[in-house]
Backbone bond lengths (Angstrom), bond angles and torsions (degrees), N, CA, C in turn:
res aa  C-N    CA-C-N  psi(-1)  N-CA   C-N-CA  omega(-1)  CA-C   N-CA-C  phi
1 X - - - 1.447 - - 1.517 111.44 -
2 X 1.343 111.19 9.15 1.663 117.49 -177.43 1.713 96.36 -64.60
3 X 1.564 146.06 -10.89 0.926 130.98 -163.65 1.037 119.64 -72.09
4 X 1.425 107.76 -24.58 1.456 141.39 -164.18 1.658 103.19 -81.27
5 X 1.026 111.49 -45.26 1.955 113.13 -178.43 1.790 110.70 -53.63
6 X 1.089 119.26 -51.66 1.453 124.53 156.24 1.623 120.59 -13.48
7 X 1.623 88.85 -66.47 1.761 107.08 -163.33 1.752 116.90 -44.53
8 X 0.742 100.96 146.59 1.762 106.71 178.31 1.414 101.73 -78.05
9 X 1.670 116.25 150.88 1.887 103.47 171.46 1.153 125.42 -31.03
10 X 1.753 102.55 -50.70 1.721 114.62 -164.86 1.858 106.10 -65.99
11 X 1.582 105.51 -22.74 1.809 88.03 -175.30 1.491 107.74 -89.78
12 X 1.880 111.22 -5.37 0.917 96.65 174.53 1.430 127.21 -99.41
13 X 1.338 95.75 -1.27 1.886 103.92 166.65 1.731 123.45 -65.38
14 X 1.602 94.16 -35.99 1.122 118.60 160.82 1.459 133.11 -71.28
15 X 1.068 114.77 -34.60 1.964 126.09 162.23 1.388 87.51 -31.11
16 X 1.905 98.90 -85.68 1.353 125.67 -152.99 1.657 107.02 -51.36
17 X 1.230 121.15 -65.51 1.602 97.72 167.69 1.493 122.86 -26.55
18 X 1.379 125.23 -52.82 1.363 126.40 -169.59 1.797 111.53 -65.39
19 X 1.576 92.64 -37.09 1.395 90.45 -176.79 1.840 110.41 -62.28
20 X 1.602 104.20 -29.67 1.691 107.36 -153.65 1.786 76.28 -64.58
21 X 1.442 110.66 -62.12 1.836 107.94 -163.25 1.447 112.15 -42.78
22 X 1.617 112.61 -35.81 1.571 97.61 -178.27 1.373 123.86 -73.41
23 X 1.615 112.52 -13.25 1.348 121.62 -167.24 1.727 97.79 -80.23
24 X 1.304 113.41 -20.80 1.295 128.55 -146.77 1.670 101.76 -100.17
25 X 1.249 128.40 -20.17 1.027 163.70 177.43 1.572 112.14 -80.17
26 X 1.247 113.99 -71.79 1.626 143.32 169.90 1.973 85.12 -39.94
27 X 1.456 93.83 -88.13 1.348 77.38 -174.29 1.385 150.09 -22.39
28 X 1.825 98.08 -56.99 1.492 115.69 175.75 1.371 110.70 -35.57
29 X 1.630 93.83 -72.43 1.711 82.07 -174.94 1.051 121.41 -107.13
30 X 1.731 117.11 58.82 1.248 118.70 143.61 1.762 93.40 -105.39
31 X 0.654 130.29 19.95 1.922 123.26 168.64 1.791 93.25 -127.54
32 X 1.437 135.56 5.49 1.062 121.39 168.38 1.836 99.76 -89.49
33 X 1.767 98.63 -46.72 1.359 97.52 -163.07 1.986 105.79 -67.97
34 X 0.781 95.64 -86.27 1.764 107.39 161.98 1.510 117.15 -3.53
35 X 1.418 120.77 -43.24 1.251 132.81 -139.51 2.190 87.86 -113.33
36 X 1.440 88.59 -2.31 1.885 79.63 177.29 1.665 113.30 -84.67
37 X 1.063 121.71 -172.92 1.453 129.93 -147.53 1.742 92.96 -134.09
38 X 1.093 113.66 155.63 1.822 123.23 178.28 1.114 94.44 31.79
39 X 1.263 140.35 69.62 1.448 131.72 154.91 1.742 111.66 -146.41
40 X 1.099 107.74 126.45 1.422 95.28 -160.34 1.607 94.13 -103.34
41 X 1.098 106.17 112.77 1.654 123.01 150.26 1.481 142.16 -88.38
42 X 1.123 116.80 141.02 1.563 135.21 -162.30 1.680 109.89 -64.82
43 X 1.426 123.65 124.49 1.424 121.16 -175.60 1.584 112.52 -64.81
44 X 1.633 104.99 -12.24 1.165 103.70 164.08 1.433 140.89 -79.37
45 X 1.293 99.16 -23.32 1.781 99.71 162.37 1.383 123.21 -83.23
46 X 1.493 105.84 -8.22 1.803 116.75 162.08 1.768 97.57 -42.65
47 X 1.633 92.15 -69.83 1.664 112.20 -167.15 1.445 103.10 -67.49
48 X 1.267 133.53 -41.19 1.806 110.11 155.95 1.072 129.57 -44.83
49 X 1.483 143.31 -30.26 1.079 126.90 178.10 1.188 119.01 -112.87
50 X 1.346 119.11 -2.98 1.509 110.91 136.35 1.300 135.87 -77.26
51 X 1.559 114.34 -2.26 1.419 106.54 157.92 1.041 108.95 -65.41
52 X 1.459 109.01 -60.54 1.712 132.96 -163.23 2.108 94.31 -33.10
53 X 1.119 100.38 -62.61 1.692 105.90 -151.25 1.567 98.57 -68.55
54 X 1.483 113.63 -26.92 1.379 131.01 179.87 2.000 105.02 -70.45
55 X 1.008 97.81 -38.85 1.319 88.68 172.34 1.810 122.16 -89.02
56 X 1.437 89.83 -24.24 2.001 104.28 173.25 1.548 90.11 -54.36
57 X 1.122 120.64 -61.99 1.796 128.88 -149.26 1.600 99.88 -56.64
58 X 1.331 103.17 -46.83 1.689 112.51 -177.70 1.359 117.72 -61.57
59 X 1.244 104.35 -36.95 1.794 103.93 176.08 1.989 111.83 -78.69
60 X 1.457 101.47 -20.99 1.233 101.98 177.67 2.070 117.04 -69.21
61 X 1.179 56.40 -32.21 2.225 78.82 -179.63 1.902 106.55 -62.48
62 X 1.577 97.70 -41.40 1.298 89.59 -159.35 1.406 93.46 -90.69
63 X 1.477 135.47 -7.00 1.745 148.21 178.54 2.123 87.71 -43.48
64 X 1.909 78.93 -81.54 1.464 127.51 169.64 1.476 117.99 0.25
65 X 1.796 104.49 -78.37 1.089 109.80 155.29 2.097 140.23 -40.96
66 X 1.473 88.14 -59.99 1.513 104.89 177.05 1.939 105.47 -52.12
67 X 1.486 114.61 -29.70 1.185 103.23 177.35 1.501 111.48 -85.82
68 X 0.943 111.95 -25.51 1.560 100.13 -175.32 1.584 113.49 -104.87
69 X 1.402 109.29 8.31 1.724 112.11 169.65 1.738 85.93 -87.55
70 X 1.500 129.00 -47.51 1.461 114.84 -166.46 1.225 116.06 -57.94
71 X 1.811 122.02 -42.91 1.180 136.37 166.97 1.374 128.33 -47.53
72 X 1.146 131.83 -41.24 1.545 146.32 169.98 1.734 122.03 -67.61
């Protein structure tokens, strides 16, 4: 997440928006896919997209942080 230390406030206001939509996204259709009927799905894409969102959330945290350690 060192990519992020670089960023100026403004790209990082902007990261973090992008990150919230992708997390927001991730979700959707993991409650579109998941959420279907007679279709048998793999316990492993359970655990993909809870990595996936598990790792979205973490980069959002560390966005999060970096803005409000610059701010303070």
């Amino acid at each position: 997440m060192e990519k992020y230390d670089a960023m100026s406030q403004e790209e990082l206001r902007a990261k973090l928006q992008e990150l919230k939509d992708l997390r927001d996204e991730v979700l959707e259709e993991r409650d579109m896919i998941l959420g279907q009927r007679n279709v048998h799905l793999s316990s492993l894409l359970v655990t993909k997209y809870a990595k996936d969102i598990e790792e979205i959330e973490a980069q959002i945290a560390h966005v999060e942080a970096l803005i409000a350690r610059r701010e303070g």
